[in-house]
MIMI-932352 format. One record per residue: residue in three letters; y negated, x, z of N, C-alpha, C, O in turn. Coordinates in steps of 0.2 Angstrom, whole numbers, padded with zeros to 4 digits, always signed. Example, Ala and Ser with C-alpha at 12.3 -4.5 7.8 and 13.67 -1.06 7.14 Angstrom:
2
ALA+0028+0066+0039+0022+0062+0039+0016+0066+0039+0017+0071+0042/SER+0011+0064+0035+0005+0068+0036+0000+0064+0039-0006+0067+0040/
END
This chain:
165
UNK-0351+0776+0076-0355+0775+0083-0354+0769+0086-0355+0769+0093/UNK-0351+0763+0083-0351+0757+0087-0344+0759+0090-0342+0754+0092/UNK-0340+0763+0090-0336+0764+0094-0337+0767+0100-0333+0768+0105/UNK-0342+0770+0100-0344+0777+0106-0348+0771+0112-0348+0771+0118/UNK-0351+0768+0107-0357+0763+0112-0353+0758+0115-0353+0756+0121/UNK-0348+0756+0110-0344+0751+0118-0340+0754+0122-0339+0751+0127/UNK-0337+0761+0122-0335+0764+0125-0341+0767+0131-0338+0767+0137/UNK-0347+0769+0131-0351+0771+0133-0353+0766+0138-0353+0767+0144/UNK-0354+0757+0135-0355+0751+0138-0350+0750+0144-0351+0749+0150/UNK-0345+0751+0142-0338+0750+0145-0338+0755+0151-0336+0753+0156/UNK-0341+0760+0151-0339+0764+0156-0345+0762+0161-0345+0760+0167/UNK-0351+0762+0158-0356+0760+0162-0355+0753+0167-0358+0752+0172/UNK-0350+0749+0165-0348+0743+0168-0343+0744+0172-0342+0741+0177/UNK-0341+0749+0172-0334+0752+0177-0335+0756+0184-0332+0759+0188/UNK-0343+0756+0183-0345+0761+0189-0348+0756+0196-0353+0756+0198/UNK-0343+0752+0197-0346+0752+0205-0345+0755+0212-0345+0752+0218/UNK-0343+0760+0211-0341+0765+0215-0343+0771+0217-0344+0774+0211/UNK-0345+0776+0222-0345+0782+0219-0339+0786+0217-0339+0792+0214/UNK-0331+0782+0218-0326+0783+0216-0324+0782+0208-0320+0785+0205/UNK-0328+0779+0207-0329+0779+0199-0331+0783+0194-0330+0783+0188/UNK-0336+0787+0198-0340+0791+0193-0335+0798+0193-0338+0803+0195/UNK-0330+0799+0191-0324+0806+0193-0325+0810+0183-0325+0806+0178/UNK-0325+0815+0183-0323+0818+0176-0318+0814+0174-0319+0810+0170/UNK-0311+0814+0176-0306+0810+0172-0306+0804+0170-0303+0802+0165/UNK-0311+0799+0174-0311+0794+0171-0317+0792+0167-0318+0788+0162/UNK-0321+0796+0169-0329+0800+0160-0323+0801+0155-0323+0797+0150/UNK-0320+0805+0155-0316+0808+0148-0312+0802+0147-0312+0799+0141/UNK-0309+0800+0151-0301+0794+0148-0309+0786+0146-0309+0782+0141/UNK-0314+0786+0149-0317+0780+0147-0320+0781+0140-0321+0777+0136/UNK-0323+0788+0139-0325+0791+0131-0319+0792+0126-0319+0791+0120/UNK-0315+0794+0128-0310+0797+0125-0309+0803+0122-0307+0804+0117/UNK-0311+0809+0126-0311+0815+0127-0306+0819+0134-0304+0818+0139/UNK-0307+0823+0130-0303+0829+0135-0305+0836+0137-0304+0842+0135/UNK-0310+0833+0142-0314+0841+0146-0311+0848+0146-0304+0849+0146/UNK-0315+0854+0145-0313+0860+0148-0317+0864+0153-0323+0863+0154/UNK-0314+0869+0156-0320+0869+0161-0325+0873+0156-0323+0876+0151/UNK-0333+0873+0157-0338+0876+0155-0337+0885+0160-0337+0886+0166/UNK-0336+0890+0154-0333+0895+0157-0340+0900+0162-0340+0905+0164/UNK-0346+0896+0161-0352+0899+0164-0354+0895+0168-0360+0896+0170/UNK-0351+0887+0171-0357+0884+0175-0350+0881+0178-0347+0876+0176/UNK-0348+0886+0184-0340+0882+0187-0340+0874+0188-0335+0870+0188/UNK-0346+0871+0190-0344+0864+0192-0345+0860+0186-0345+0854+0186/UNK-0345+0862+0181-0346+0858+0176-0339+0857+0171-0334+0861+0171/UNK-0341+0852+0167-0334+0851+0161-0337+0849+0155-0342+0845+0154/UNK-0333+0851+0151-0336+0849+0144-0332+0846+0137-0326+0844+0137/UNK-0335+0845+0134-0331+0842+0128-0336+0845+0123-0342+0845+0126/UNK-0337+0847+0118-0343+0846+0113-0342+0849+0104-0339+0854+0102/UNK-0345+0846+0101-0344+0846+0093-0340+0842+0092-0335+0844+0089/UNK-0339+0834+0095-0335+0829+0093-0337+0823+0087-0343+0823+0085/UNK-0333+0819+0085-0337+0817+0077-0335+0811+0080-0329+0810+0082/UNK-0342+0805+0079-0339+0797+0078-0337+0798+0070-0337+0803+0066/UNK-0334+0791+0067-0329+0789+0063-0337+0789+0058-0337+0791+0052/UNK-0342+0788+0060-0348+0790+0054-0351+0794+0051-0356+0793+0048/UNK-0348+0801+0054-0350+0809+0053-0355+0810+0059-0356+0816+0059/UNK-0359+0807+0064-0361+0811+0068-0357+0813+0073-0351+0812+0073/UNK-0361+0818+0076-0356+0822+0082-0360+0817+0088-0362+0811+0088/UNK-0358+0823+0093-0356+0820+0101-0353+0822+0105-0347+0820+0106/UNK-0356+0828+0110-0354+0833+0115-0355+0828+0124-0360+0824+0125/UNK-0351+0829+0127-0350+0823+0133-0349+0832+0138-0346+0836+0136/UNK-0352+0832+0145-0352+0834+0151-0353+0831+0157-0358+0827+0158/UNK-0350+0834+0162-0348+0830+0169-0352+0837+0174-0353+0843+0174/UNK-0353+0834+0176-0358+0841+0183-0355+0838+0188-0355+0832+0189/UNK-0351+0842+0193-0348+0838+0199-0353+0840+0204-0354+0846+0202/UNK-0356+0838+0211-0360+0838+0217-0358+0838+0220-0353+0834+0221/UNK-0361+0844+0225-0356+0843+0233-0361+0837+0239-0360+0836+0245/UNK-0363+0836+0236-0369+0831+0240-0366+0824+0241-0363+0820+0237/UNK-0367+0823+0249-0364+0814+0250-0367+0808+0247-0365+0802+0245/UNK-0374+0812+0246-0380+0808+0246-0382+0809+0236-0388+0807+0233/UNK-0378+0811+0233-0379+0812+0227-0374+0810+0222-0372+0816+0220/UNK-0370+0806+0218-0365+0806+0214-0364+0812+0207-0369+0814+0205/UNK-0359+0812+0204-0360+0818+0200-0364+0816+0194-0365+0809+0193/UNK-0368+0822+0190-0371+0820+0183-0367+0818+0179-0362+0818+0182/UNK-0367+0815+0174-0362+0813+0167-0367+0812+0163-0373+0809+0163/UNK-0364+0817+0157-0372+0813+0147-0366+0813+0142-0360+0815+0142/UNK-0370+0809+0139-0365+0808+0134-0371+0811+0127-0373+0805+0127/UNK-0373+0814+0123-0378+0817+0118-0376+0816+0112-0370+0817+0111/UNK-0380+0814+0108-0376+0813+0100-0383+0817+0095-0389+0818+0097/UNK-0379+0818+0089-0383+0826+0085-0381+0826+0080-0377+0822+0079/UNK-0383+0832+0074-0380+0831+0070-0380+0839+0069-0385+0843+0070/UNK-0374+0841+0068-0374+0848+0069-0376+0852+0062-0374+0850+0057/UNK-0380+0858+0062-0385+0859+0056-0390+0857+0055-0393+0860+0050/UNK-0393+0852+0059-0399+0849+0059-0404+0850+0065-0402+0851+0070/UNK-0409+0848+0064-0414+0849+0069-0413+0844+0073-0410+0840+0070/UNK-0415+0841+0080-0414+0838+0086-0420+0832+0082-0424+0834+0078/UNK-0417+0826+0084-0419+0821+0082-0426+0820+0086-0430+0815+0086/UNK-0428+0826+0091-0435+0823+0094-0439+0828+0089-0445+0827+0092/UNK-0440+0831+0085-0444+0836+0081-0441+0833+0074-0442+0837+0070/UNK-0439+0827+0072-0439+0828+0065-0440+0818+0065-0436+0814+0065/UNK-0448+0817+0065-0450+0811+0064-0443+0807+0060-0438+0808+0063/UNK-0443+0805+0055-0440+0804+0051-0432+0804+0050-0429+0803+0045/UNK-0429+0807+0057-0422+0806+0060-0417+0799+0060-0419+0793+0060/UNK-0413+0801+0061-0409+0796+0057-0410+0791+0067-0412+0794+0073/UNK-0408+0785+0065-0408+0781+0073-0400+0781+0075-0396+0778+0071/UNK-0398+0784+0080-0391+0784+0082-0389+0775+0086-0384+0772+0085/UNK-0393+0774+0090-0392+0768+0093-0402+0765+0093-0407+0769+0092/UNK-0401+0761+0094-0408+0756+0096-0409+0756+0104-0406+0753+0107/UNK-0415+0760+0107-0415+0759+0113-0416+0751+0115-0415+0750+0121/UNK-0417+0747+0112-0419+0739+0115-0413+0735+0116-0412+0731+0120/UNK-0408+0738+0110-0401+0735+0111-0397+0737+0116-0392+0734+0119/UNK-0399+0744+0116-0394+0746+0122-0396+0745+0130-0392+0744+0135/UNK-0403+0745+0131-0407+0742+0135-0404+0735+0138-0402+0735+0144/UNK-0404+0729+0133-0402+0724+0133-0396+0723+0135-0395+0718+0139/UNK-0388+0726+0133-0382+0727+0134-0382+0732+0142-0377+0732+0146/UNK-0386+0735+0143-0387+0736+0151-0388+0732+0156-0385+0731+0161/UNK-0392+0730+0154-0397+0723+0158-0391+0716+0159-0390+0713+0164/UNK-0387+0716+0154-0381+0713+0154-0378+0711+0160-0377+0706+0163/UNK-0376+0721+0160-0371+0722+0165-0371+0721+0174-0366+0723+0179/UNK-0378+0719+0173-0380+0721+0181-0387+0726+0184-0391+0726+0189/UNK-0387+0730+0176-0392+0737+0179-0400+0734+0177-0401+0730+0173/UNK-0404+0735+0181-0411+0733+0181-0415+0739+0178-0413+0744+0180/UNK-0421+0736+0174-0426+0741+0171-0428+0743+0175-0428+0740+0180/UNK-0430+0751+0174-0436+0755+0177-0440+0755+0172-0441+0751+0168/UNK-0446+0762+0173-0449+0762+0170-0446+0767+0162-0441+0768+0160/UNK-0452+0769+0160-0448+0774+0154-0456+0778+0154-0462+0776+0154/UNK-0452+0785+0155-0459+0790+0157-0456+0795+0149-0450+0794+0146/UNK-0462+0800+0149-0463+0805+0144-0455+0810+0147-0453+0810+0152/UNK-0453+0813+0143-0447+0817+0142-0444+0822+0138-0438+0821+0136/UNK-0445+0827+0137-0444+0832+0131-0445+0831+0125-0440+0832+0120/UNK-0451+0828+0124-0453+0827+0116-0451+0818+0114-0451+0815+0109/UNK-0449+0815+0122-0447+0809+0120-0447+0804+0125-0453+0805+0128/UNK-0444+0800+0128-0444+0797+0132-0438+0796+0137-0433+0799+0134/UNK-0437+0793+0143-0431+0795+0147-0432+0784+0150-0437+0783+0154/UNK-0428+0780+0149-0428+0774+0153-0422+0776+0156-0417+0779+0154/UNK-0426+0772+0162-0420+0771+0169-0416+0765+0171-0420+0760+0172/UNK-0412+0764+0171-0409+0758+0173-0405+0758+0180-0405+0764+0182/UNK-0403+0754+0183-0400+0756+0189-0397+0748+0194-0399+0743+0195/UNK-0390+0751+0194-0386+0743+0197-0384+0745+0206-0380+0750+0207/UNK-0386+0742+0210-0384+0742+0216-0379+0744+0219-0374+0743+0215/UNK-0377+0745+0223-0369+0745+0226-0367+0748+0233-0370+0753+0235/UNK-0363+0745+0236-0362+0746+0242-0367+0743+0248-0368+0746+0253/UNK-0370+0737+0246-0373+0731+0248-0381+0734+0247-0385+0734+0251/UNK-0382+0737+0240-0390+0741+0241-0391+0745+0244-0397+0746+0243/UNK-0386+0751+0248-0388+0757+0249-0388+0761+0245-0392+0766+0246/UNK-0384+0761+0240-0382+0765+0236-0384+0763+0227-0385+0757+0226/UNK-0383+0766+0224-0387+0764+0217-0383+0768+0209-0384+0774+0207/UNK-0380+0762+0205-0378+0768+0200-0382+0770+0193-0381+0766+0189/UNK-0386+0776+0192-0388+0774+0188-0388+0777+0178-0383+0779+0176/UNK-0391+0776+0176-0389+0775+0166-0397+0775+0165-0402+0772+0167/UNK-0396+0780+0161-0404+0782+0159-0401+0783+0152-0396+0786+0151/UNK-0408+0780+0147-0408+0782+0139-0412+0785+0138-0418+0783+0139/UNK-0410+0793+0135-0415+0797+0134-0416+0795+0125-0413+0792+0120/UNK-0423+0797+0126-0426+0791+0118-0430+0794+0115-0434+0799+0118/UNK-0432+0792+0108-0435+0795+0103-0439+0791+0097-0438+0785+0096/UNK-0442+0794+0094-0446+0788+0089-0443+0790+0081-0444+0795+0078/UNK-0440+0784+0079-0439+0787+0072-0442+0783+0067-0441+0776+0067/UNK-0445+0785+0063-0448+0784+0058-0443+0781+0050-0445+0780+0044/UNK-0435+0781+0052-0433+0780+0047-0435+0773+0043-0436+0768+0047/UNK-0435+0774+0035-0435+0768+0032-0442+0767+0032-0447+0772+0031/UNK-0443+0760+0034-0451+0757+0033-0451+0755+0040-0454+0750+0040/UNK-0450+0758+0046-0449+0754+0051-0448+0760+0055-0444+0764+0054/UNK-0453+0760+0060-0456+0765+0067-0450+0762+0075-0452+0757+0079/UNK-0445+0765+0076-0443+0760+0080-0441+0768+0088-0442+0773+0086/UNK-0439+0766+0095-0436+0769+0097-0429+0768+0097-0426+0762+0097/UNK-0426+0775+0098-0420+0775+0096-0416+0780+0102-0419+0784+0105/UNK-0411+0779+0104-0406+0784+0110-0405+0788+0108-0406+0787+0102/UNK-0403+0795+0110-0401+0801+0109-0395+0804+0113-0391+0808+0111/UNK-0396+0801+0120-0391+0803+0126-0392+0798+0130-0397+0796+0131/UNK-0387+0797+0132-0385+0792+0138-0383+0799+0145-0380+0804+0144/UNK-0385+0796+0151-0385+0800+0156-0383+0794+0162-0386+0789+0163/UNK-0378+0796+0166-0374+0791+0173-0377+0796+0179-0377+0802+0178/UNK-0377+0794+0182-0376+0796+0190-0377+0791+0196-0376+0785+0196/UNK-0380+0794+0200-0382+0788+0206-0381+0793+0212-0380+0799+0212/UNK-0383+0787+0219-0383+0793+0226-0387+0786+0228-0387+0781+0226/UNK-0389+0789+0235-0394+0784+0239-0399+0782+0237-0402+0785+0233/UNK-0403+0775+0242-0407+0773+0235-0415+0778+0239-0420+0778+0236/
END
């Protein structure tokens, strides 16, 4: 997983552009290689991929025809054969929301808030560009996990996009 998070970090630092946010360079900054999704023509996929510590990790691009909107991008991590880590208390923590939080904050991107979310929670980050009209953003979608002795949240999915503010 520490390889997917600096890569994930890495790409988040490379978006000052809406030139930036392209499927090829999603895939070349993950290291993956898109196919089209053969039921949702603007999209691309990757999915049932393995970090080096047995979890997976399926990655999609949504392309927009909107001026005013940049395309979707997630990046989702799972374990396949198991229940989704928002219904299983006791799920293993794929990343630390506070860490990855932190390592945002780093880069430029400013806290939002963090509202309820499919059984979990969703924080928003967001870094400026094109003198503040425009804005790119990286949302961690989040969960609670109870592993060990220790109640923490945890990421699930990392999400990019951006548009006007």
């Amino acid at each position: 997983m520490a390889e997917l998070q600096k890569r994930i970090l890495a790409y988040a630092d490379s978006l000052r552009s809406r030139a930036d946010i392209s499927p090829d360079k999603f895939g070349t900054a993950i290291g993956v290689s898109f196919v089209p999704d053969e039921k949702v023509s603007i999209r691309h996929i990757a999915k049932d991929l393995t970090t080096t510590d047995g979890y997976n990790y399926g990655v999609t691009s949504l392309s927009v025809e909107s001026a005013r909107e940049f395309p979707n991008q997630e990046v989702i991590f799972y374990q396949l054969g198991k229940q989704p880590v928002t219904d299983a208390p006791n799920g293993v923590c794929y990343w630390e929301a506070e860490s990855a939080g932190r390592a945002l904050e780093a880069l430029g991107y400013r806290t939002g808030a963090e509202v309820p979310f499919q059984r979990g929670g969703i924080r928003q980050y967001r870094r400026p560009i094109t003198g503040g009209n425009q804005g790119m953003d990286t949302s961690l979608l989040t969960y609670r996990s109870d592993e060990g002795d220790t109640a923490r949240t945890c990421v699930y999915a990392v999400q990019f996009g951006g548009g006007d503010r």
